[in-house]
C-alpha positions as CSV (number, residue, x, y, z in Angstrom):
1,X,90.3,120.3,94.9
2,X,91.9,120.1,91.5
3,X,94.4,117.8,92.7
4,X,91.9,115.3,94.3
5,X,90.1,115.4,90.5
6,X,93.0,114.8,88.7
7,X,93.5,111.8,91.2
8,X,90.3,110.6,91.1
9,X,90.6,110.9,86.9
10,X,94.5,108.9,86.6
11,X,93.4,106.3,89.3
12,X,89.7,105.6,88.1
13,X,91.5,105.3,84.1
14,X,94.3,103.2,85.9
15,X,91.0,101.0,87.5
16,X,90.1,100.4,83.6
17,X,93.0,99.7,82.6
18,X,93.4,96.8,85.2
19,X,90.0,95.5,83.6
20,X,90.7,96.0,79.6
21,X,94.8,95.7,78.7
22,X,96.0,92.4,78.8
23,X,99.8,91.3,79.6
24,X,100.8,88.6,77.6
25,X,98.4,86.1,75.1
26,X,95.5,87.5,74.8
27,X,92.3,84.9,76.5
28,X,89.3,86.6,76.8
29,X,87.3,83.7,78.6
30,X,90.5,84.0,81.3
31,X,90.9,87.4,81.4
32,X,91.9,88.8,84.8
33,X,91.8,92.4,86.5
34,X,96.3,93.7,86.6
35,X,97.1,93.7,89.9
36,X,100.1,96.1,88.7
37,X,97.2,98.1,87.9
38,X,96.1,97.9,91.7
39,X,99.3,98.2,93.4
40,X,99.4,101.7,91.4
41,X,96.4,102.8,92.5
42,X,97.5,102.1,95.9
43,X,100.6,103.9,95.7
44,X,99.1,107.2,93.9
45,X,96.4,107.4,96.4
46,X,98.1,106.3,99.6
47,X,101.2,108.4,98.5
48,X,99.1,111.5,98.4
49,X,97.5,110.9,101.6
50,X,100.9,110.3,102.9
51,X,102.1,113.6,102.2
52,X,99.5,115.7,103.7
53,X,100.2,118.2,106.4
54,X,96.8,119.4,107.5
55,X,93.4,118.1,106.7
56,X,90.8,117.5,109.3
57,X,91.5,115.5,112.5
58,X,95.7,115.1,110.9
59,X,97.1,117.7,113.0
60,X,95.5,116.4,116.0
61,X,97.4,113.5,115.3
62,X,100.5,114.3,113.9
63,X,101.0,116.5,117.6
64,X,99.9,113.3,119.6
65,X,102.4,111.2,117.8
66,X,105.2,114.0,118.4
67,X,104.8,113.4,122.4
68,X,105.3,110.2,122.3
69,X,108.3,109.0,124.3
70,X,110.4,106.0,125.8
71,X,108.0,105.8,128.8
72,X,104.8,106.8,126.7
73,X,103.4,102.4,126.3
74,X,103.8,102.0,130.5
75,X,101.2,105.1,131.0
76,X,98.9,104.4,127.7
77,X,95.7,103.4,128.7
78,X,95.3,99.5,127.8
79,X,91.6,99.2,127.3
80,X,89.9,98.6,124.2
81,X,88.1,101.5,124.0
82,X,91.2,103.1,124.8
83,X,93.0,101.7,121.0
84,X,95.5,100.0,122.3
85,X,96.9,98.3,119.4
86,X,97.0,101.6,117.3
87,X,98.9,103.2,120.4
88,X,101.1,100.2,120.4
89,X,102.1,100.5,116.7
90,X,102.8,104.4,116.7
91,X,104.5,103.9,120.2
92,X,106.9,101.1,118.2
93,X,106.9,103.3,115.4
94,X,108.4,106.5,117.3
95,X,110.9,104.4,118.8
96,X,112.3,103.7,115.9
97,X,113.0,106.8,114.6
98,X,110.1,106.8,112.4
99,X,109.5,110.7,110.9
100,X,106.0,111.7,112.0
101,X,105.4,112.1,108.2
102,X,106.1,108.5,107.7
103,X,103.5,108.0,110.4
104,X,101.1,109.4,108.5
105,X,102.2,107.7,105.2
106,X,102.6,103.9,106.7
107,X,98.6,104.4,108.1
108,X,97.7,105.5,104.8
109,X,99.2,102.7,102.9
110,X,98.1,100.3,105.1
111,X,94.5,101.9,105.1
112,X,94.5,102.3,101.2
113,X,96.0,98.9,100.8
114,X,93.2,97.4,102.7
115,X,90.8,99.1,101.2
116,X,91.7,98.3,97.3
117,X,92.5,94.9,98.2
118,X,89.2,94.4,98.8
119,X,87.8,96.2,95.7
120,X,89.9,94.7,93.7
121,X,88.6,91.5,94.5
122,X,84.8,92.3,94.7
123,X,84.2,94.9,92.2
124,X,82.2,94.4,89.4
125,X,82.7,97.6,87.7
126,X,86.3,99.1,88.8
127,X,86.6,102.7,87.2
128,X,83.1,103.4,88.6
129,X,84.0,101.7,91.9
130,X,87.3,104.1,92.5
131,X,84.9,106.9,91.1
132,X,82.4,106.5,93.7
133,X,85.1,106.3,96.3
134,X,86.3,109.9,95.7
135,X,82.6,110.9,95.1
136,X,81.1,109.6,98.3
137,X,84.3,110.7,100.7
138,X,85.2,107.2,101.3
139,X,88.6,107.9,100.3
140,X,89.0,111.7,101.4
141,X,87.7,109.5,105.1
142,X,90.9,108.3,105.4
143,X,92.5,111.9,106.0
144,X,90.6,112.5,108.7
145,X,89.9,109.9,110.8
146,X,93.2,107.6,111.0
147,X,92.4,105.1,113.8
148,X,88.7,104.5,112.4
149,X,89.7,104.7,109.0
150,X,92.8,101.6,109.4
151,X,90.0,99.8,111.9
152,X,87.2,99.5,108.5
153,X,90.5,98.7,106.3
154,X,91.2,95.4,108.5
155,X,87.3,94.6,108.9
156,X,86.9,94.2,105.5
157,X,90.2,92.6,104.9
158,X,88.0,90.0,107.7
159,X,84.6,90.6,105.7
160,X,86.8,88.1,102.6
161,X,87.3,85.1,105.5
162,X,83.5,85.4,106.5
163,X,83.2,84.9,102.5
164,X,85.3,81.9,102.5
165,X,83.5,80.7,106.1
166,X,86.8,80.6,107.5
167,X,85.5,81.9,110.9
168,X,88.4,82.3,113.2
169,X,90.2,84.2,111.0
170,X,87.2,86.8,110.5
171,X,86.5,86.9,114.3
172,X,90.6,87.3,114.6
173,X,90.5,90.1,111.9
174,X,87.6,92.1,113.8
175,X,88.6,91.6,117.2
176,X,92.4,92.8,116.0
177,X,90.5,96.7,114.3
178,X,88.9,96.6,117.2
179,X,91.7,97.1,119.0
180,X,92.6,100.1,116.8
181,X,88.8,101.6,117.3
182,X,86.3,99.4,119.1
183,X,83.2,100.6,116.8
184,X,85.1,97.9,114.5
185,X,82.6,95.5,117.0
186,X,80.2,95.8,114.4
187,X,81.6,93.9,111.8
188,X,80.4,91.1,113.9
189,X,77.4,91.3,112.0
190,X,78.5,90.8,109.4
191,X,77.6,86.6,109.5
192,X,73.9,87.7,110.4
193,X,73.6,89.6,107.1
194,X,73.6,87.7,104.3
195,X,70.1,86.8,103.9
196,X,68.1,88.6,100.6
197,X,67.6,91.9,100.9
198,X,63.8,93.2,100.9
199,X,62.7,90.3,102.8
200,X,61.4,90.3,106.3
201,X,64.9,90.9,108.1
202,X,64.9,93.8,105.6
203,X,62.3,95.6,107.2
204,X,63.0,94.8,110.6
205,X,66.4,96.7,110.2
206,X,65.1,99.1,108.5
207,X,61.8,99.9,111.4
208,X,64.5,99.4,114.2
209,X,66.6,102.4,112.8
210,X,63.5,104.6,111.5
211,X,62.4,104.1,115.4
212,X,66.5,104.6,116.8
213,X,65.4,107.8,114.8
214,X,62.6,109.3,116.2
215,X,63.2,108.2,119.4
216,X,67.1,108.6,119.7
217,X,66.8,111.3,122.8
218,X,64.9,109.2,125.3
219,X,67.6,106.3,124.4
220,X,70.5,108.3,124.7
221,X,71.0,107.2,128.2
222,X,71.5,104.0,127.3
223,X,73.9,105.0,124.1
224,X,76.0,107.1,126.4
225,X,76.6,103.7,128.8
226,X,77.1,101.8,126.0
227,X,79.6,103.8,123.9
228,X,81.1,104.3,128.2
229,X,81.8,100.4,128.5
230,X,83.8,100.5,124.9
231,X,85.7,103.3,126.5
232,X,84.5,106.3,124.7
233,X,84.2,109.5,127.0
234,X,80.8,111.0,125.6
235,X,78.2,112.7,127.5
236,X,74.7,112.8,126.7
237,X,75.1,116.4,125.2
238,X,77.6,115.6,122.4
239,X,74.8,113.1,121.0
240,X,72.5,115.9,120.4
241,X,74.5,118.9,118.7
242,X,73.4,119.4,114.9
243,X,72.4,116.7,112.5
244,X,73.8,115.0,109.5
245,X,73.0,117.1,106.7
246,X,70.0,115.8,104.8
247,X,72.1,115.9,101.4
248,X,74.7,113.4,102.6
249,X,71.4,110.9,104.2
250,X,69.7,110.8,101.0
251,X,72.8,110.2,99.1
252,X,74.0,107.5,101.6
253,X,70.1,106.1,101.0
254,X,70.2,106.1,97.0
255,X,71.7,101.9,96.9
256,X,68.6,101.4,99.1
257,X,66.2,102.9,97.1
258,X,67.4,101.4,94.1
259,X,67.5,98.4,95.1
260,X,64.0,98.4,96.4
261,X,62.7,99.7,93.2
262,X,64.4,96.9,91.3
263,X,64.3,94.0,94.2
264,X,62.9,91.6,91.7
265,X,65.4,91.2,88.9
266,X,68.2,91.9,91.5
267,X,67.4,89.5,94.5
268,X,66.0,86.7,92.2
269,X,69.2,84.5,91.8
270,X,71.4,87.2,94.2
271,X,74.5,85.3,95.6
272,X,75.4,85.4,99.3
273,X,77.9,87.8,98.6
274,X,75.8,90.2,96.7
275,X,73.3,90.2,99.6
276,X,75.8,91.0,101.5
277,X,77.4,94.3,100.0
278,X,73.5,95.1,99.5
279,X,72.5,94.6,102.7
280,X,75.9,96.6,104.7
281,X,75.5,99.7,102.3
282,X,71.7,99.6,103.6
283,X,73.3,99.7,107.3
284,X,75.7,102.7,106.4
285,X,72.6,104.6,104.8
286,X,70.3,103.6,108.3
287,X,73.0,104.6,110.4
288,X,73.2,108.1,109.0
289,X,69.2,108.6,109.2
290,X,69.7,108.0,112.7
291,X,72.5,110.9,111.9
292,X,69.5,113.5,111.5
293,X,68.6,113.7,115.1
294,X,71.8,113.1,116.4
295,X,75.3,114.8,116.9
296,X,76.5,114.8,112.6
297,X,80.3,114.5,113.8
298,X,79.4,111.0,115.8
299,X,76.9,109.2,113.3
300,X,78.5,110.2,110.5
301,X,81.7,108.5,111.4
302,X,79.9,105.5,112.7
303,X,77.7,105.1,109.1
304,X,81.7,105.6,107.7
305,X,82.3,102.2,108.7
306,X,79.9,100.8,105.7
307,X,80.4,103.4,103.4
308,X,83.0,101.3,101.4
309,X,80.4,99.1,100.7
310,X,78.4,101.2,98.5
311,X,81.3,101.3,96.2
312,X,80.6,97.7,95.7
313,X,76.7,97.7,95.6
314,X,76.0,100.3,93.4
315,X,77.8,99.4,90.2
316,X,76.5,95.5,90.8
317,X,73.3,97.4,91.0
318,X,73.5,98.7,87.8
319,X,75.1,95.9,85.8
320,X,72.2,93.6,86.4
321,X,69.6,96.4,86.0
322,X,71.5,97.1,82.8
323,X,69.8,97.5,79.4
324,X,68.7,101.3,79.2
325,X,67.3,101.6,82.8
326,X,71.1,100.9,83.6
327,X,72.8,103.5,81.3
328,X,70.3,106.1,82.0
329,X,70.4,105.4,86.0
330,X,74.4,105.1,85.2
331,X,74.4,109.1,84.0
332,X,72.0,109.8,86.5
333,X,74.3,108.8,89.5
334,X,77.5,110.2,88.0
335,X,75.8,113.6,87.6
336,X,74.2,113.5,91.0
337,X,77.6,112.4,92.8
338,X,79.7,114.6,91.0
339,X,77.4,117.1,92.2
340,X,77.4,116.1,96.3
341,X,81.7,115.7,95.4
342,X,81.2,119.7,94.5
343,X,79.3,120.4,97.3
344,X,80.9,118.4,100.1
345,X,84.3,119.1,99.0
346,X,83.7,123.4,97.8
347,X,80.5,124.2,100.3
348,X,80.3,122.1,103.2
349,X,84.3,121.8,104.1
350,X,86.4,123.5,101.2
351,X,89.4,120.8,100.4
352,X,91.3,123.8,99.6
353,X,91.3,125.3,102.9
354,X,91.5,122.4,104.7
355,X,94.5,120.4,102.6
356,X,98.0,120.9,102.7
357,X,100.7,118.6,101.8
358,X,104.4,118.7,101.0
359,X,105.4,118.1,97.4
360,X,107.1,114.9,97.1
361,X,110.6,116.7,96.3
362,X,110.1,118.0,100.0
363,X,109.4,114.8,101.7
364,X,112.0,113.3,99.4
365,X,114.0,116.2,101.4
366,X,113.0,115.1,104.6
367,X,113.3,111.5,104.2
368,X,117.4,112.5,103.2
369,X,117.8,114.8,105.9
């Protein structure tokens, strides 16, 4: 786990960096975040991910990847709920002598690249943005989960063309992750959810996922034939193993209770934008209630499709609170994350036991040999 602080430390001081040193003439009324800064974030972050040998689902994949052969494309499932485009890229991949390392490190850049892209540009507060990516497990996400992980990395690349209302490249951004994991589908929300938050669309979501909640076993039939028709090979008893833990729900439900406590000075002049981050980090913290009465493995994963958005949400959040609510709220969340980082990454899974990776001398090796 010390490696993953001092990461989280050199990328979130590179992240200020890109926001307070200036290249050239100094204009403060046109000053601009680096994108050097950026592209070194990516790098550090995507590199180390790159590298790894062994942390949750990798070995999995890393031993799917090694079996692929000449004939492998002709007997892949095509479906979309079978991921045929991600299939079709590590299928291209492999046949062209592509190291099963560098498998892992071209999803992670591409992943990572995706992902910073998108803060970069909608980020209001970047060291506490790449803080609060380590601290919630949006980053440490991409370890585990490849496919789903490179699926919410395009979605969001999308989510900036639904921003611009150029439609047809959104729909062609979320119907292309979707063909790396399906559950990208639900990005097609994202033109439905820009109205204010804490309006009356606000409570409606929240009621319908309070009630998915308490009545989730009686609907699990119809879960099961849904998550069937996307392709996905559940039964009925993998939706009902242990919960989320209650830790991870209430800290996946802090931007909603903060922004319900403060609705009036945030929501007053809010742009389309804003109520959008707001509204999808409300969706990732719904989603995971629904987690508590539910397999923690499936709905966890699926809330992981919005988590990047509370990155975003929370330090825009805090900026217009500001004054001394904002500082004190400010100390108050970095205490209380640092504290679920400890727990999640020392109690609940140990990083140590779970990460391995090759120093970069030995994949520098590999790569020569």
């Amino acid at each position: 786990m010390r490696e993953l602080v001092i990461l989280m430390l050199i990328t979130a001081a590179l992240a200020w960096c890109a926001d307070h040193v200036t290249m050239g003439p100094m204009n403060h009324a046109q000053r601009h975040r680096l994108v050097f800064c950026t592209l070194l974030i990516i790098i550090l972050l995507a590199g180390f991910a790159g590298l790894r040998t062994q942390c949750n689902d990798t070995e999995a994949y890393r031993h799917a990847y090694e079996l692929i052969t000449e004939g492998s494309w002709k007997r892949t499932d095509k479906s979309v709920g079978a991921n045929p485009l991600f299939n079709w890229i590590n299928y291209q991949l492999k046949i062209c002598g592509v190291s099963t390392q560098n498998f892992l490190m071209f999803w992670a850049f591409l992943t990572v690249g995706c992902y910073f892209i998108f803060a970069h540009r909608y980020s209001v507060d970047y060291p506490l943005t790449v803080f609060l990516l380590f601290t919630t497990g949006c980053y440490t996400f991409v370890f585990a989960g490849i496919k789903q992980a490179a699926a919410v990395g395009i979605a969001v690349i999308a989510v900036t063309f639904a921003l611009k209302r150029k439609w047809v490249f959104f729909i062609a951004g979320v119907l292309i992750a979707s063909l790396i994991h399906p559950y990208s589908l639900m990005y097609l929300l994202v033109p439905f959810m820009e109205f204010r938050p804490w309006t009356k669309r606000t409570y409606w979501m929240l009621a319908f996922f309070l009630a998915a909640g308490f009545f989730l076993r009686p609907l699990l039939g119809m879960i099961v034939n849904i998550t069937t028709r996307l392709g996905e090979g559940y039964t009925i008893s993998e939706f009902t193993g242990e919960g989320v833990n209650i830790f991870r729900v209430l800290v996946c439900n802090v931007p909603l209770v903060l922004s319900c406590i403060y609705r009036k000075k945030l929501f007053a002049d809010s742009s389309e934008t804003e109520n959008l981050m707001v509204n999808l980090t409300m969706l990732n913290g719904a989603i995971m209630f629904v987690g508590l009465f539910g397999t923690a493995n499936y709905f966890a994963r699926l809330a992981n499709y919005f988590l990047i958005f509370q990155s975003l949400s929370l330090p825009w959040m805090l900026k217009k609170i500001g004054g001394r609510d904002g500082r004190t709220l400010k100390i108050l969340m970095a205490a209380g994350y640092l504290v679920y980082f400890c727990y999640e990454n020392m109690i609940a899974i140990p990083f140590d036991s779970d990460f391995a990776r090759l120093s970069l001398s030995e994949y520098l090796n590999l790569a020569g040999g």
